[in-house]
Structures are given as structure tokens and as C-alpha cells.
C-alpha positions in Angstrom: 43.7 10.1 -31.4 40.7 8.9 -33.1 40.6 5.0 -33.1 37.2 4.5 -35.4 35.5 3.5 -32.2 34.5 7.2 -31.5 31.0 6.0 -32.1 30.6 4.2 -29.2 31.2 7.1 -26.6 30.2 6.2 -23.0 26.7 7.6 -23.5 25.7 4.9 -26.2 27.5 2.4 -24.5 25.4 3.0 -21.7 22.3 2.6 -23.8 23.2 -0.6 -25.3 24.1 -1.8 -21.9 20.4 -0.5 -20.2 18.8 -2.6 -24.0 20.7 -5.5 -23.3 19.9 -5.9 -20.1 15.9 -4.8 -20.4 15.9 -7.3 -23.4 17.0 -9.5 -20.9 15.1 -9.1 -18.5 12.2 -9.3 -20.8 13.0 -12.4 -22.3 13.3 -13.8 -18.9 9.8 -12.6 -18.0 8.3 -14.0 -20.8 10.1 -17.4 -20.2 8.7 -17.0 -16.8 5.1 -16.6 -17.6 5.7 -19.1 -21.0 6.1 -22.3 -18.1 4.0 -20.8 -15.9 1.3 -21.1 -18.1 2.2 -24.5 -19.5 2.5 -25.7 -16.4 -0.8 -25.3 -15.3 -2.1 -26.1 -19.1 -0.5 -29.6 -18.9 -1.7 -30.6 -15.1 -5.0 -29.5 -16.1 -4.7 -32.5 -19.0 -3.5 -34.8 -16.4 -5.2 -34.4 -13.3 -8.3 -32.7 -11.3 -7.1 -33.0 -8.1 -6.6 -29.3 -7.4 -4.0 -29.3 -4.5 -1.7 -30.6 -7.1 -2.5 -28.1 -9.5 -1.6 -25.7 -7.5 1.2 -27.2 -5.9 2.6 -27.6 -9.5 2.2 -24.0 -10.4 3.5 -22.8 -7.2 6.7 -24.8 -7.9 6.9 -23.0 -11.1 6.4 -19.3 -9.5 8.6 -19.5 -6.8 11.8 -21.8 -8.4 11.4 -20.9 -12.0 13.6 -23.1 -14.0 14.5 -25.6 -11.2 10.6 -25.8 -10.4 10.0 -27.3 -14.1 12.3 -29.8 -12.7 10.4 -30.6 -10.1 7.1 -30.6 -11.6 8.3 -33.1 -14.3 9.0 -35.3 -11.4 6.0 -35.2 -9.1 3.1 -35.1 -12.1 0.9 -37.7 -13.3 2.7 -39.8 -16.1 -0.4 -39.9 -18.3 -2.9 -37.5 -19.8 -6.7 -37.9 -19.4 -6.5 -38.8 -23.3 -3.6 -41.3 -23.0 -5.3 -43.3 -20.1 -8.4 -43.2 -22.2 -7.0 -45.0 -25.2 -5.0 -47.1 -23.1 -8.0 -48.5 -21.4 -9.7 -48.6 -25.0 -6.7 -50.4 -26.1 -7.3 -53.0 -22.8 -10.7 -53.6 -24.1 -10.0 -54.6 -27.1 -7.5 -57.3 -25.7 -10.2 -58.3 -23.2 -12.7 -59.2 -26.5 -10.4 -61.0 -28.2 -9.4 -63.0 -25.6 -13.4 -63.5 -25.0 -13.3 -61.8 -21.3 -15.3 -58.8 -22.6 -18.4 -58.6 -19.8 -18.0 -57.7 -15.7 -20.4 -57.9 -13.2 -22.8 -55.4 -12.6 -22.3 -55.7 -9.2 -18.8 -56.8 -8.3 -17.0 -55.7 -11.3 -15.1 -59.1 -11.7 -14.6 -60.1 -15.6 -17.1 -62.9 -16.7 -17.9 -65.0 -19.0 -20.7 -64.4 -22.0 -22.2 -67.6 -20.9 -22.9 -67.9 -17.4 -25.5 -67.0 -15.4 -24.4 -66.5 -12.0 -21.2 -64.1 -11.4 -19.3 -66.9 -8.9 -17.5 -64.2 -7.0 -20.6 -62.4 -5.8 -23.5 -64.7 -6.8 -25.5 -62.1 -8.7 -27.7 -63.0 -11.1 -26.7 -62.1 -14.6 -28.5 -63.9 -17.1 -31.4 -66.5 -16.7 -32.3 -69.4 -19.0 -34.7 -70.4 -21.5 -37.8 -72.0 -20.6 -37.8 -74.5 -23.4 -34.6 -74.8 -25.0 -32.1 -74.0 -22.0 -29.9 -71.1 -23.4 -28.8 -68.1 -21.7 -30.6 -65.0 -21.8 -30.6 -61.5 -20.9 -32.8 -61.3 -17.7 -35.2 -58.4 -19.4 -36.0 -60.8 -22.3 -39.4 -62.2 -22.5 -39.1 -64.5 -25.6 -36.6 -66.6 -26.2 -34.4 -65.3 -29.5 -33.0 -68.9 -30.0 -36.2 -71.0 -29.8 -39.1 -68.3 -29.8 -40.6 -69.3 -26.5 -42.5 -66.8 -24.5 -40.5 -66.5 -20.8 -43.2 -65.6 -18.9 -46.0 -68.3 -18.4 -49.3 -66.6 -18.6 -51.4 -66.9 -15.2 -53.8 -69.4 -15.3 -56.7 -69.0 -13.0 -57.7 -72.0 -11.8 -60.8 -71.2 -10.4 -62.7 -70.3 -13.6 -61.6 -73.6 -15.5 
């Protein structure tokens, strides 16, 4: 009583059972190791704090799949490269809406024009001898008006 199925003795059945379940074991590995690695490839692109890189990849290693779940949930939102342009793109608001210069000393935004920052009082820019407009304080002549900033000492003893 041959059925056509005489092939597939219990010794081959056997071996397709122990390929099956190597293959999957394999493929599970390699999954494994796949997040594992893009785990710590994609916290690496969004932070440098490394207690969470760590703490990310651990996830990973000890849950597996459910770990990806929580890593998704506790890592940064943004990459190094998306904060970057995003605080390009804020520039670029802040010019055209004339708010392009902060203090060097308090960081609050201020104006191209004045001269005092009015949250710290630190001297930003100074004004022109002769024509009164606002200059950088290392200039010594006066791009507006040509004026020399610095009056030349005068001694008065040999006049």
C-alpha cells in the first residue's frame, strides 16, 4: 500500500522538521541582532547621553520584539540632523522678521540698532563720534561718515 507519499519516510520528515526549525531559529537570530544593531545605530543619531544608549539597547537584548516597543517610546523624537535644520529653519524666520542678533552676554534677541542689550545692560555697539550711528565696538573709523573713533592724544604740555 504505496500511497505516492513513500518519499517522505519518517527519516526525511525528520530532516525537514530539524531545517525548518534551524532556519528558524536562524532567522530569528538574525532579526535579533538586525534591531539590536539599529537600535544602537539610531540612538547614537539622536542622543550622547550614554545611560540612554545603553538603556535602549538593553531593552532590545533582553525583550526583543517588545523592547523595540519600548525604545520607540522612551527615545528622543529628533535626530542631531533634524534639530539642526530645524534650528536653521528658526533662523531664517528670526531674519526676516528682523530679530536676527542676541546678546553676547545674556543671549536675549536684540535689535540691529541698539546699543545697550536692556535686559542685561551690556554694551553692544557704540556710536559715532561725528555723525551719531551705531557701530561695531572694534571699529575705529566710522563706515557711514569716515570719522576716525579714536581722538588722537594731545599732549598738552608741548603745545
Amino acid at each position: 500500500m504505496n500511497n505516492g507519499f513513500a518519499f517522505l519516510d519518517s527519516f526525511t520528515m525528520k530532516n525537514l522538521m530539524t531545517y525548518g526549525v534551524a532556519f528558524g531559529i536562524a532567522f530569528i537570530a538574525a532579526l535579533w541582532i538586525g534591531l539590536i544593531l539599529w537600535v544602537l545605530r539610531d540612538i547614537r543619531s539622536r542622543t550622547r547621553d550614554p545611560f540612554m544608549i545603553i538603556l535602549s539597547v538593553f531593552f532590545v537584548i533582553v525583550l526583543f520584539l517588545p523592547g523595540i516597543f519600548v525604545y520607540l517610546f522612551i527615545r528622543p523624537r529628533k535626530t542631531f540632523e533634524q534639530k539642526y535644520q530645524d534650528a536653521i529653519e528658526e533662523e531664517a524666520l528670526l531674519r526676516e522678521i528682523g530679530i536676527s542678533e542676541k546678546c553676547p552676554s545674556c543671549g536675549h534677541s536684540i535689535k540691529n540698532d541698539w546699543i545697550l542689550c536692556p535686559y542685561c545692560h551690556t554694551k553692544i555697539k557704540k556710536k559715532c563720534v561725528n555723525c551719531g550711528k551705531s557701530l561695531e565696538l572694534p571699529w575705529n573709523l566710522c563706515p557711514y561718515c569716515g570719522e576716525q573713533q579714536q581722538k588722537p592724544f594731545i599732549d598738552e604740555k608741548s603745545s
